[in-house]
N, C-alpha and C positions, 0 to 999 in steps of 0.2 A: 531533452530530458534524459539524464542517467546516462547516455553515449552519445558523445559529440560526435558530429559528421566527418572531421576528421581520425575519429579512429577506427570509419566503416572503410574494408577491403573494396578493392577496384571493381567495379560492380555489383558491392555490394547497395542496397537499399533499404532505409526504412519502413516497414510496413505500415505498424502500428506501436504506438509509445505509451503508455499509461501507467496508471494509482492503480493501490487495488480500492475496493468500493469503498463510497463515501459512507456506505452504512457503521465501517471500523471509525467513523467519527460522531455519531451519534452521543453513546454515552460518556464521551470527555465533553460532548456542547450541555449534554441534561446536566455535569458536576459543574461546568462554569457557571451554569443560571443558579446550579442549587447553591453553589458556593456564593456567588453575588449577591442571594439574597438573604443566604443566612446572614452572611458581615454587614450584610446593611442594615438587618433587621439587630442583630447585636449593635453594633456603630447608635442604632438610635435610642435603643432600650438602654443601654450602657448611661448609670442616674448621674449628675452632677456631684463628684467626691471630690476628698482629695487625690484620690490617686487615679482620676477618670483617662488622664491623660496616657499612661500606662496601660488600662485595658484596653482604651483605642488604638494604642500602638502594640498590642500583642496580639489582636482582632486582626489587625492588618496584617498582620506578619504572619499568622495562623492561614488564616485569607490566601495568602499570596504564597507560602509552602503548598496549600493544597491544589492549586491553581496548577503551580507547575509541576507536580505530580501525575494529579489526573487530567490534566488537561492540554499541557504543554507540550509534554513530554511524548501525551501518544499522536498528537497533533506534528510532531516534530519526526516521529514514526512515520506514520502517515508520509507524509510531504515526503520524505528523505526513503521512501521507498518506490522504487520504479520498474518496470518491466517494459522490455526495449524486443520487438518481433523485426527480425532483417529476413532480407531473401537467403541470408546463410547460417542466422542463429539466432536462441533466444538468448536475452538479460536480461537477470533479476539481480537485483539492485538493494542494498542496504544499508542500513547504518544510517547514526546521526554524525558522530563522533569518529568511529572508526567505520571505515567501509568494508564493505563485504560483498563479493560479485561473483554468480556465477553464469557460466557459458552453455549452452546446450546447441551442440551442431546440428541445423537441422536435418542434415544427413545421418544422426547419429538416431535421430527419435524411432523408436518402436510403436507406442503406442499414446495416445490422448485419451483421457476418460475425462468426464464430468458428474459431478454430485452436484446437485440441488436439493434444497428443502424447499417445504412450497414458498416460505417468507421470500426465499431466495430469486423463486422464480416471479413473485410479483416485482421483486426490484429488477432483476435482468442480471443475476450476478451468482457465482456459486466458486465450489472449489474444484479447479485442473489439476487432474495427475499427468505429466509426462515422463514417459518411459523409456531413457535412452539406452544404448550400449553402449554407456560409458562405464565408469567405476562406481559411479554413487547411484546407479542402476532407476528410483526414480524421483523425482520432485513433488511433493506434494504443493501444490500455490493456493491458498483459501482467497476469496472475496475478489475473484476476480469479475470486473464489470464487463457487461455485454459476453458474457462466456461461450457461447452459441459462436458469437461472431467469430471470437478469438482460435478456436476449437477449427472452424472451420477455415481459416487463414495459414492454421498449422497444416491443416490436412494437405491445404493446396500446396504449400510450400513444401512440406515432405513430397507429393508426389511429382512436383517439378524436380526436388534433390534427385529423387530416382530416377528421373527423364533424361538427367542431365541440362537440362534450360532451366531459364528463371523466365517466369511469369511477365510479361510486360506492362502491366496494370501499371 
């Protein structure tokens, strides 16, 4: 996902590869069911006229604009974004259309924070700041799943950078 194994460095390795949380799909699934059932519920209510044909074909086409809107489009967010952890960097991953990537050396990171709200903490998910000494100083990442895990996979990995070894897990 989001970095193929031939673009990882000669000892480098994958750690961990993921979405951010499935909770950023939540409300594009509640507009597909609400939109399904308003068009259906229009589609049937819609009387026998002359022109009935016409408001079931603008029903649909109403339907199917809001579809891919609210539902498609962040669905297609969603999927088309990834976050790649090696033993010598992190990626984040973007775009549908255009892509957008950035690098964070793990050797470069300062520091890890995490936020959660409670909602947060019942799913297993929140938002990572990392801190690097690079130029764009730090990353804000929301809805990241399992973030505890993720937090600590960085930790180890930054203090293997400083070791100078990689981890042999």
């Amino acid at each position: 996902m989001t970095l193929p194994d031939h673009h990882l460095t000669q000892g480098e390795r994958r750690v961990r590869s993921f979405h951010p949380h499935w909770k950023r799909l939540i409300g594009p699934f509640l507009a597909l069911i609400l939109i399904a059932v308003a068009s259906g519920a229009a589609l049937w209510f819609i009387p026998e006229w002359e022109f009935a044909l016409y408001a079931r074909i603008a029903v649909v086409v109403i339907a199917l604009v809001l579809l891919t809107i609210w539902s498609f489009v962040p669905y297609l967010r969603w999927k088309n974004t990834g976050y790649v952890l090696t033993t010598h960097r992190f990626t984040i991953s973007t775009g549908v259309l255009n892509k957008s990537t950035d690098e964070i050396p793990i050797a470069k990171v300062n520091t890890v924070s995490s936020d959660q709200t409670f909602a947060e903490r019942l799913l297993g998910c929140g938002t990572l700041t990392v801190e690097s000494a690079g130029e764009r100083g730090e990353i804000v990442l929301r809805d990241i799943p399992k973030i505890q895990d993720v937090r600590t996979d960085i930790f180890r990995l930054v203090e293997d950078a400083s070791d100078g070894e990689v981890d042999g897990r």
